[in-house]
SELUMKOL-33007 format. One record per residue (C-alpha): residue in three letters; chain; x negated, y negated, z negated. Coordinates in steps of 0.2 Angstrom, whole numbers. Layout:
BEGIN
ATOM    r  c     xx     yy     zz
ATOM  ALA  A      X      Y      Z
...
This chain:
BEGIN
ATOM    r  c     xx     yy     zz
ATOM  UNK  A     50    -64   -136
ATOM  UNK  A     64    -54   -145
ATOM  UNK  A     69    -62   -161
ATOM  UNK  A     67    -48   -171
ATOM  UNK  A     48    -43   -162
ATOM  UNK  A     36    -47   -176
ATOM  UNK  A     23    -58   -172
ATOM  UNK  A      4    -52   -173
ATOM  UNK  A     -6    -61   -182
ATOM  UNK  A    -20    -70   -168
ATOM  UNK  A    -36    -79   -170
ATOM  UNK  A    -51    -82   -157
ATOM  UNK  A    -67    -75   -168
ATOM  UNK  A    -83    -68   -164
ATOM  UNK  A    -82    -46   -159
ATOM  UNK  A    -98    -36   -157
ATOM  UNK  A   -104    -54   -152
ATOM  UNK  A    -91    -59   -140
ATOM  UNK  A    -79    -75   -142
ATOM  UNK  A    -61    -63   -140
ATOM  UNK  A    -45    -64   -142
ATOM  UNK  A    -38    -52   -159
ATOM  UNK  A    -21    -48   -162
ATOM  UNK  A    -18    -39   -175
ATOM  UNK  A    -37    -33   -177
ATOM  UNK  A    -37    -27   -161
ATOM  UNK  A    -49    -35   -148
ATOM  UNK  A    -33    -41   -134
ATOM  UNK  A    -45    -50   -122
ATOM  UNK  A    -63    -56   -120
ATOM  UNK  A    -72    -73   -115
ATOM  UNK  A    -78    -70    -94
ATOM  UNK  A    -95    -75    -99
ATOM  UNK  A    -95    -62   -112
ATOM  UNK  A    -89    -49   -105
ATOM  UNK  A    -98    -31   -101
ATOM  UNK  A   -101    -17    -88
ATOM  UNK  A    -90     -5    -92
ATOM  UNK  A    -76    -15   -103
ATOM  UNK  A    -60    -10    -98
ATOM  UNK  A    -55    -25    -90
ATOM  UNK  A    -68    -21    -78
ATOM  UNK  A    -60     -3    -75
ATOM  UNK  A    -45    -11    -71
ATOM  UNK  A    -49    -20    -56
ATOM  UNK  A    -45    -14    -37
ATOM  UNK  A    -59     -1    -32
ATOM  UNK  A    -56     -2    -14
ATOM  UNK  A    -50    -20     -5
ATOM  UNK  A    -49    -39    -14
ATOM  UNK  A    -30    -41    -14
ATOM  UNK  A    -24    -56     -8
ATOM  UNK  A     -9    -57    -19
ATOM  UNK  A    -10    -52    -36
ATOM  UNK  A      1    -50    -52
ATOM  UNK  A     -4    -47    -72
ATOM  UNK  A      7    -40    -83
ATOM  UNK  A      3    -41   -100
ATOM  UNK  A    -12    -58    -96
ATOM  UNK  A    -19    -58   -113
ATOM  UNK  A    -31    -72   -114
ATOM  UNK  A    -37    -68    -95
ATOM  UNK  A    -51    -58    -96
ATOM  UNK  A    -44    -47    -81
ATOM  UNK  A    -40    -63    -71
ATOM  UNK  A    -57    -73    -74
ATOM  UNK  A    -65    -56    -65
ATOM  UNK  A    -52    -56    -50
ATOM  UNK  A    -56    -73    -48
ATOM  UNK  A    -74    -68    -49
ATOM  UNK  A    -73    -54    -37
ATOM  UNK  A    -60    -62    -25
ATOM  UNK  A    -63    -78    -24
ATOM  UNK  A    -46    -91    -27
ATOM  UNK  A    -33    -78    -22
ATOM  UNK  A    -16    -83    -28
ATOM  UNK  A    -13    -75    -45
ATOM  UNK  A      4    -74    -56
ATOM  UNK  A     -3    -69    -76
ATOM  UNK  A     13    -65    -85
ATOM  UNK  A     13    -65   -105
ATOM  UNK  A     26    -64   -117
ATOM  UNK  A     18    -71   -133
ATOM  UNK  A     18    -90   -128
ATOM  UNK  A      4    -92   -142
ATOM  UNK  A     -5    -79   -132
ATOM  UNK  A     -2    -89   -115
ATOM  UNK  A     -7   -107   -123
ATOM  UNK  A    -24    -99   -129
ATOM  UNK  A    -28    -93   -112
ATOM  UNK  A    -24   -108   -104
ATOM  UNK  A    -34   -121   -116
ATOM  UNK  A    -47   -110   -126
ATOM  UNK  A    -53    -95   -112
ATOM  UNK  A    -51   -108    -96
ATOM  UNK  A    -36   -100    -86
ATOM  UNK  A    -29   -120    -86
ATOM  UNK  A    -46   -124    -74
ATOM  UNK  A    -42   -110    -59
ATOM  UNK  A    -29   -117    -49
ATOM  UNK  A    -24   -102    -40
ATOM  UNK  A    -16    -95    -56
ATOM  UNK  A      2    -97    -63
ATOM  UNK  A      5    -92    -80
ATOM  UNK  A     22    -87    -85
ATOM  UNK  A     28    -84   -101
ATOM  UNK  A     41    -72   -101
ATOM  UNK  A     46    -53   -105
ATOM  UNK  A     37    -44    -89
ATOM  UNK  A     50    -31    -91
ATOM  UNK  A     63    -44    -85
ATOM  UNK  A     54    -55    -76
ATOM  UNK  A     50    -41    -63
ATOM  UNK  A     66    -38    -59
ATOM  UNK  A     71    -56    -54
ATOM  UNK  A     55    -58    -45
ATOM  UNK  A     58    -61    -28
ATOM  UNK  A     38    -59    -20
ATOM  UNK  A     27    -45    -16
ATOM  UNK  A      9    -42    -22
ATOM  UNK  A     -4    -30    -18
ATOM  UNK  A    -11    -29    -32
ATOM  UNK  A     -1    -25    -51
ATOM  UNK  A    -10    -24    -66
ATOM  UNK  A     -1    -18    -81
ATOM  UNK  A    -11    -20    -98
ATOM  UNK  A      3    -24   -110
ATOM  UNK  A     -2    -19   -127
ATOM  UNK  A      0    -30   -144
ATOM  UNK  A     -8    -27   -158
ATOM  UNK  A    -18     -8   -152
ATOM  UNK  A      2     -2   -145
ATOM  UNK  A      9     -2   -130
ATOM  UNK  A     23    -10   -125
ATOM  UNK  A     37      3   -129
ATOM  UNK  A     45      1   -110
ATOM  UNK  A     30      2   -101
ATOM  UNK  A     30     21    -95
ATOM  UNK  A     49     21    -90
ATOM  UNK  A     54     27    -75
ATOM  UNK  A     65     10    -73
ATOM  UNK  A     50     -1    -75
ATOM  UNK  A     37      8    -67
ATOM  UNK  A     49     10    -49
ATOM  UNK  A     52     -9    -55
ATOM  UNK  A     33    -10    -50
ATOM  UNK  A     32     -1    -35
ATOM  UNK  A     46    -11    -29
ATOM  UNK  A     34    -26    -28
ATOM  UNK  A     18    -20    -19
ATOM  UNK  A     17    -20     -2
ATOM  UNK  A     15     -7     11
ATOM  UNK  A     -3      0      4
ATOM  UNK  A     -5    -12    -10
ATOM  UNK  A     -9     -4    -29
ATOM  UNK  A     -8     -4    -46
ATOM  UNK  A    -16     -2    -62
ATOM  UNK  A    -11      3    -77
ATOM  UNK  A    -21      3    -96
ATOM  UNK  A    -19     18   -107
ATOM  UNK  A    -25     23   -122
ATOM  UNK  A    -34     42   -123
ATOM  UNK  A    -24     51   -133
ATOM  UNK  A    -16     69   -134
ATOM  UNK  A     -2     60   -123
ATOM  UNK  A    -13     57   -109
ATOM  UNK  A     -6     73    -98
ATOM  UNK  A     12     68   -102
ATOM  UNK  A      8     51    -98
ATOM  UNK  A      1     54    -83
ATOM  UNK  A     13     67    -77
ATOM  UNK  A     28     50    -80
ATOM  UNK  A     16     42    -68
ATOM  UNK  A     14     53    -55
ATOM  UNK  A     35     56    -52
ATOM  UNK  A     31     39    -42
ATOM  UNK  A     13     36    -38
ATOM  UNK  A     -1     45    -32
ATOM  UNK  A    -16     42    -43
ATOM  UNK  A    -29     39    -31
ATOM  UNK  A    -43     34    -46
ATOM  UNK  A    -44     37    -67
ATOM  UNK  A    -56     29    -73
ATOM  UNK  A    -62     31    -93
ATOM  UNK  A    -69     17   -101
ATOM  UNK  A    -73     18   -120
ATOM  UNK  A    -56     23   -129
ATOM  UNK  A    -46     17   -113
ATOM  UNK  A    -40     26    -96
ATOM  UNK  A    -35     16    -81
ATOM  UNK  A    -26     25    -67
ATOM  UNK  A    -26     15    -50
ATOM  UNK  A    -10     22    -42
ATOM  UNK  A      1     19    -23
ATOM  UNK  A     20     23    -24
ATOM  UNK  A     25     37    -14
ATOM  UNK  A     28     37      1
């Protein structure tokens, strides 16, 4: 993590009665037993085919992990996170250290994609800290960084907030996916998306 990146402040408390993960007051990720119909983390899961192959940008505490797992059985899953404090909770106090199939990476996801060497067929991007996303996460560098990395039919996901923005955000999107599902879920929009072509 950048030096001069503030840290949020995290604890693990009780929300609406669920154990969660809160960064800076915002609810970051969710126990698996206590998550919801509807929660966003469930929006942001492939609508059409289990992947085999998946990658998390932006793991949180695991919630969108645990329910892969759940969905797909032990598929081989890469969680990257850039707040080692995030990562070590998600490993000892939300269970990610139990599944196996997952490798958790500490690391700045806007670099680490470029030096990745494998492809997935399922992205997930879900990198907020703190209620904001992370300021890189819409450019046209990363996003083709992303496409670069799903293969032939393979899809991603991507977490926004619903705000006036939306068409503009969108419209960034579609220079190189086709959105193939949106998907509104509390204060959230989740776009599944294929690269052109």
């Amino acid at each position: 993590m950048p030096d001069s990146q503030r840290l949020p402040t995290l604890i693990v408390t009780e929300s609406d009665g669920r154990r969660a993960l809160v960064a800076d007051g915002y609810v970051q990720s969710v126990a698996v037993e206590d998550l919801r119909a509807g929660d966003v983390w469930h929006a942001l899961l492939p609508p059409r085919r289990k992947p085999w192959k998946a990658l998390i940008l932006g793991a949180g505490a695991g919630a969108v992990t645990h329910l892969l797992i759940e969905a797909c059985g032990p598929i081989a899953i890469t969680a990257v996170e850039i707040d080692p404090r995030v990562a070590q909770l998600a490993l000892d106090e939300f269970g990610l250290r139990r599944q196996l199939n997952v490798t958790v990476v500490v690391a700045d996801a806007f670099e680490w994609i470029k030096t990745c060497d494998t492809a997935f067929d399922y992205i997930c991007i879900d990198m907020y800290t703190g209620g904001v996303m992370a300021h890189r996460t819409l450019s046209t560098d990363f996003l083709r960084d992303v496409a670069k990395h799903l293969v032939p039919g393979g899809t991603a996901a991507i977490n926004i907030f619903k705000t006036r923005r939306l068409p503009e955000q969108r419209h960034r999107l579609e220079q190189l996916f086709t959105i193939t599902d949106t998907i509104f879920a509390g204060g959230n929009v989740v776009f599944h998306m294929q690269p052109h072509g």
